[in-house]
Structure formats: structure tokens, C-alpha cells
N, C-alpha and C positions, 0 to 999 in steps of 0.2 A: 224796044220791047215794052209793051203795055202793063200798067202798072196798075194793080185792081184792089190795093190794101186801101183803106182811107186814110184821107192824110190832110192837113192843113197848106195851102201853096205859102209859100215864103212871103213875108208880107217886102212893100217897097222899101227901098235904101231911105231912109231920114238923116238929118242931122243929130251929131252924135252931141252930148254934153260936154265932154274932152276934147271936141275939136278946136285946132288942127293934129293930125296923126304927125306927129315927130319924130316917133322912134325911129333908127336904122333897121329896123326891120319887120315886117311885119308878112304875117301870113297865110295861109288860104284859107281861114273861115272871114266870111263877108262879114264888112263894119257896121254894126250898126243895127244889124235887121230885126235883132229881137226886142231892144229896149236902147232909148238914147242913153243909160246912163253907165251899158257897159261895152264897150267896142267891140270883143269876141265874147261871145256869153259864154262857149262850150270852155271855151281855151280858159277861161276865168273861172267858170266853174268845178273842174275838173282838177284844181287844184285844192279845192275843201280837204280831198284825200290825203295830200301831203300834211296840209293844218290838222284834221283828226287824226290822225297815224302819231304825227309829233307830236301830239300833246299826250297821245296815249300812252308813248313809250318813256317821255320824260315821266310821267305818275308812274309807271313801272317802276323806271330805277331808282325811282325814290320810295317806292313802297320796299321791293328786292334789295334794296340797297347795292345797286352796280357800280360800280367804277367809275365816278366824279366826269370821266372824258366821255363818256358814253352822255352823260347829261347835255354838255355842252355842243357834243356831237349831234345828239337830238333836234339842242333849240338850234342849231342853224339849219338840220332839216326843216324847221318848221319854220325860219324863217324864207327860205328857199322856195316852199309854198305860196308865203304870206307875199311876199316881192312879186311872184309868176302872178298871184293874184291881180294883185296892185297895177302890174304891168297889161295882164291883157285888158287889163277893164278901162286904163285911159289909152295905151298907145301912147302915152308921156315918153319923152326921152330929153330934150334940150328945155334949160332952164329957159322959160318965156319973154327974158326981158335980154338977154345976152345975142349977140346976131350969130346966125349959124354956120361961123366959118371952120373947118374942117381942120383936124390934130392941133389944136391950140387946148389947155389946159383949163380955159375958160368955160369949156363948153362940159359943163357936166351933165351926168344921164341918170339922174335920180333912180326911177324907176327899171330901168332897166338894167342898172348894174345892182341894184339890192338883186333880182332876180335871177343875172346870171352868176356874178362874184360871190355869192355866198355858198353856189352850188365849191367856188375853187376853197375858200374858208373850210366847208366842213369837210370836203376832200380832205385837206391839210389835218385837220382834228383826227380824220382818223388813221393819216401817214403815223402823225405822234401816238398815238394808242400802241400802233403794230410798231414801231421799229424802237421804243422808248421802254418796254417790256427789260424789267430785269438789269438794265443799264447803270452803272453810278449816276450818281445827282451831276456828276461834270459835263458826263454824256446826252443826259438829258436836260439841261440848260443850253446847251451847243443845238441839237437838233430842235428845239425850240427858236431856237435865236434863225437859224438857220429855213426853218418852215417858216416863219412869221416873213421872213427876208423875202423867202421867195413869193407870198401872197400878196404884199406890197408891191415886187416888181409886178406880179403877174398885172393888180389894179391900174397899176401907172400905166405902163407897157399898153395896155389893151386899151384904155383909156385915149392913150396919144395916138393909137391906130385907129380905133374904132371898127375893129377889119372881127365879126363873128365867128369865123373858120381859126383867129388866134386862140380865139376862148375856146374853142372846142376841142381844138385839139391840145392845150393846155388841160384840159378837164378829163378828155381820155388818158393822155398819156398819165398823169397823175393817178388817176382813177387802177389802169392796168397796172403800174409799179406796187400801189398798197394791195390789190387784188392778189397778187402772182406770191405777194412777198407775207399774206395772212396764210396763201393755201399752203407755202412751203414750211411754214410755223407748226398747222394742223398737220400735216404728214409726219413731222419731225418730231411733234410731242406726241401723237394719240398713236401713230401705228407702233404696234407691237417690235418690231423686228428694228426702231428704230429708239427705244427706248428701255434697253436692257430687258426685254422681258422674255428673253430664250430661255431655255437650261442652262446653254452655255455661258450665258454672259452672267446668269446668277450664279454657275461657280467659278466665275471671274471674279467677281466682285468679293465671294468669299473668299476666295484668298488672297485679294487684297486689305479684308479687314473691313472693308463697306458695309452699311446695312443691306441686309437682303430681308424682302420680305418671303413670305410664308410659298410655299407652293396654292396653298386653296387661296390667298389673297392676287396673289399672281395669276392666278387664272380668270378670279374675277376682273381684276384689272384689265386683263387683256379683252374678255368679251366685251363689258363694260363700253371701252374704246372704242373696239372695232363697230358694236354699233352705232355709237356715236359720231364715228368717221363717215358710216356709211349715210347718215342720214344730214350731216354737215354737205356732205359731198352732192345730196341731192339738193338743198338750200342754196348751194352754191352754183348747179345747172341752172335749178329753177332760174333765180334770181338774172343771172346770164345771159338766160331763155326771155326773160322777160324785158331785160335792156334792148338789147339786139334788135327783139320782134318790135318793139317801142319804135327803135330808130330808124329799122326798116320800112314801118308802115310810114312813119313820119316823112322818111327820104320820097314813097308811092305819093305823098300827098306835095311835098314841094316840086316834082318830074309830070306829074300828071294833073297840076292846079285847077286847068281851064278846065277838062275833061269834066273833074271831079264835081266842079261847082255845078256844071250842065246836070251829072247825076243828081245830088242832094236838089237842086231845082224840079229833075222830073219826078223824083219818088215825094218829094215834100216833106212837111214837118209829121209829126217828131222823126220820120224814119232817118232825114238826110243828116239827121245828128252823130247817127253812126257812122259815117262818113269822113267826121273831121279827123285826120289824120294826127292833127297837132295836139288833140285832145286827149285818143290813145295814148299816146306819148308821154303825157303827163300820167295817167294812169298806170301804165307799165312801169316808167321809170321810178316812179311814186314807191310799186311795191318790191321794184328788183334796189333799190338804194335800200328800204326798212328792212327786208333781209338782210341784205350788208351789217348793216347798223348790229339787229338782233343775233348772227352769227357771228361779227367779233366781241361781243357781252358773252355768248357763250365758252367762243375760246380763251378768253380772259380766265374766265374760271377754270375750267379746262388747266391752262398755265399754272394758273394758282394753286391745285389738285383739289379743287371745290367740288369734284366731279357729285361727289353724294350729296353736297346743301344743295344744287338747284340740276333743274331739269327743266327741258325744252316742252313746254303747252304747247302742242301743233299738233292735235289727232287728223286734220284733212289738210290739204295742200291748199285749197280753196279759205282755207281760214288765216287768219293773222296771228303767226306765230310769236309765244312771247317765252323768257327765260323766269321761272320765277324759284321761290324757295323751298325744298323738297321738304316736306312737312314728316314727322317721325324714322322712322325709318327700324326696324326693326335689324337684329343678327342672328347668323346661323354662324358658330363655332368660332364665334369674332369675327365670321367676315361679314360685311354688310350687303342686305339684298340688295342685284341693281337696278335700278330704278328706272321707269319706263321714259324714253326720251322723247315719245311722241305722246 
């Protein structure tokens, strides 16, 4: 098909600055074509997103004052970023003066494992967030000892393999366990029917001598939630929507390479930029991970029964939702108005 936009052709393959390419893997945007000084420009640029996103969310919770793990969760997002960066722009992987023989311990991978191991680090930061909630101090010394254990095998482990399908699928599986085990948190604290907030169970509780609170508090509480739930719940598609489609197009771009390259060749610059599969990916994944992040800060509080100091900034989908602090807040009969969550 004839191609009638204007467009710049791809200029020739040069010598890169960071050559030779050592990493074990590398992917289908071409080396080199835009600039000697960075190996995949798209794949390297396209992680900026991750470094602006982490740096915006760590000044968040330190303006909001979130929860210490949400901080440290952040900067490994954002170191996450900075390594993807680091990594596409040399194609570095084996230390330069060591010879490249294959599961020896000798052979480290700089760049590439800041890149991928920190994605399993802050995975793990935020297994502790969600399953250390409420715990005694014995409990969560143990599940610490216990995450930290298994980030270390995972480094070793994948290190002595060097096999990328370990890491991956070490990073989903990890990934779905904190996912499955936040959303059965959120159901368990915010729906109504799952947190004493019938009739019946308030005159259970009364005659068991429990506090109960008021009927008009109780109702607000209830709506409060359920919009809360409902709008957690679309954060939580979104986000989902967004890994998935990420991984998807990324799988189109590793099955279909050659294809692909012939396209971005016929349509040319800047259109064939759209193209790089590996670059969406960063992109997607970039905003389906800071959802994660920004929706367990919100359940945190949530947990905490913070519901009235803070509230979710997110008027469009399209925008970057953040948790901040619900500024005055006025009463009607003692109970407090609810506060808009988008």
C-alpha cells in the first residue's frame, strides 16, 4: 500500500558508541539508527515516563504524607525506569574484561539486571505493604526476612540461569499473588455487606455491647465505600487493561519482527516510531504499575478509616491520578459530607 504522509527514510545502520551489544537480549527496534550514543532511542526514551511518574509520586507522599513503604515503593519504580533507561541506550550486559562463559557467577549483568531485578524488588515492597497491614511486629519481621529471602534467590537464581522467561515469569507470578491478595482486602473492607454495615449486624453488635455507630453515619459510610469501591474497581481494570494491552502488543512486535521492521522502513520517520512494540510496553506498563502503586496509598487509608482526610484527584481517566489531603470538610448533624473521589 502507498504511503502519501511525509516522512523522513530511516537513515543507515552506524556504529554505535557502546559497542559491542552484550546484553542476552535484545529487541526489534534497530541499533543504532537514530544517534551513536543511544542503541534503541524509542526503547530508551520511553522510559523518561517511569522517571517523571517516580519522582512525582514520591513529592506526593511526602507532601500527603503516605505511608513510608509507598515512598520506597516509588523510588524502585523509578529506579525501574532509570536501569530500562541505562539498559536500552548501551545494550550493556557482561562486565568487559571477564570472558563470556555461560552460568558462572563471574559473569555479571550490570545494566540489565538494575533493569529487570528491581522490577522483582519493588514487586516484593509491595507484597509487604499488602500482606504486613495490621500484623504484630513478630509477623512482620518474618515476612520481611522472608520477601527479602526470596529477592535474593530470585537475583542468584536468575543470575546463574540467565534464562529471561525465569524472570518473567517470577515477576508475574509475584505481580498476580499482591494483585488478587489487595483486591480481596478492598472487597473485605469497603463493601458494605462485608463490614457490619446491615441493620442486622448493627443490632448484633448491640447486643453484644460493641460500638455502633449512628444510622445517618452508617449510611454515609456505606455510600461513601460503595463509591469508592466502584471507582477503585475501575483503577483496577484500567490498570490491567493497560499491562495486558502493553504485553500484547509487545508479544505482536517479538512474533512479527521482520514484518514489522519492513513497515516502520516503508512508512518512515517519525510515523515508524509508532510501531516499536517494545516501546508501548514501557508506556503501558509505566501507567498500569503507578496505578497499582496510587491505589494501594489509597487502600492504605481506606484500612486506616482515613476515608475523610484524603481523596483520589482523578477527574479523567486520561490524567494521572494522585491521593492527596481532603482540605476542610464541613458537617451536617455530625456526619461529615462525602467527599468527591474523582
Amino acid at each position: 500500500m502507498p504511503w502519501y504522509l511525509p516522512f523522513f527514510p530511516y537513515p543507515p545502520a552506524k556504529d554505535g558508541y557502546w559497542e559491542p551489544v552484550t546484553s542476552t537480549l535484545n529487541w526489534c527496534e534497530e541499533d543504532y539508527y537514530a544517534t551513536e550514543y543511544s542503541a534503541e532511542i524509542v526503547n530508551t526514551l520511553t522510559n523518561l515516563l517511569f522517571m517523571w511518574l517516580g519522582i512525582q509520586g514520591i513529592r506526593s507522599c511526602r507532601r500527603n504524607g503516605h505511608d513510608q513503604i509507598f515512598t520506597v515503593a516509588l523510588l524502585g519504580y523509578l529506579v525501574v525506569g532509570t536501569g530500562s533507561f541505562l539498559f536500552h541506550s548501551t545494550l550493556k550486559c557482561k562486565c568487559p574484561y571477564i570472558p563470556p562463559e555461560p552460568n558462572i557467577w563471574l559473569n555479571c549483568d550490570p545494566m540489565q539486571l538494575v533493569d529487570e531485578l528491581s522490577m522483582i524488588y519493588t514487586t516484593c515492597l509491595m507484597a509487604y505493604a499488602s500482606f504486613s497491614y495490621s500484623r504484630s511486629n513478630t509477623v512482620r519481621v518474618y515476612l520481611g526476612i522472608s520477601l527479602a529471602g526470596l529477592a535474593i534467590f530470585i537475583t542468584l537464581y536468575y543470575h546463574y540461569l540467565q534464562d529471561p522467561v525465569f524472570h518473567q515469569n517470577a515477576f508475574a507470578l509475584l505481580t498476580t499473588i499482591v494483585v488478587f491478595r489487595s483486591m480481596y482486602t478492598m472487597e473485605v473492607t469497603l463493601r458494605p455487606k462485608w463490614r457490619h454495615s446491615t441493620e442486622e449486624d448493627r443490632l448484633a453488635r448491640q447486643k453484644k455491647g460493641l460500638p455502633v455507630p449512628t444510622k445517618e453515619r452508617q449510611h454515609y459510610e456505606n455510600v461513601r465505600n460503595e463509591k469508592t469501591l466502584k471507582t477503585m474497581w475501575f483503577m483496577v481494570i484500567y490498570g490491567l487493561s493497560m499491562f495486558l494491552g502493553g504485553f500484547f502488543i509487545w508479544n505482536l512486535d517479538n512474533i512479527f519482527c521482520s514484518e514489522i521492521r519492513r513497515m516502520r522502513r516503508s512508512v518512515g520517520l517519525p510515523w515508524g516510531i509508532f510501531l516499536e512494540g517494545h516501546g508501548w510496553w514501557h508506556i503501558m506498563t509505566g501507567i498500569g504499575a503507578y496505578l497499582y502503586i496510587i491505589w494501594g496509598i489509597w487502600l492504605r487509608h481506606c484500612l486506616n478509616d482515613r476515608q475523610d482526610e484524603y481523596h483520589l484527584r482523578w477527574a479523567h481517566f486520561w490524567q494521572i491520578p494522585e491521593v492527596i489531603r481532603t482540605e476542610g470538610g464541613s458537617s451536617e448533624n455530625g456526619v461529615p459530607r462525602a467527599k468527591k473521589s474523582t
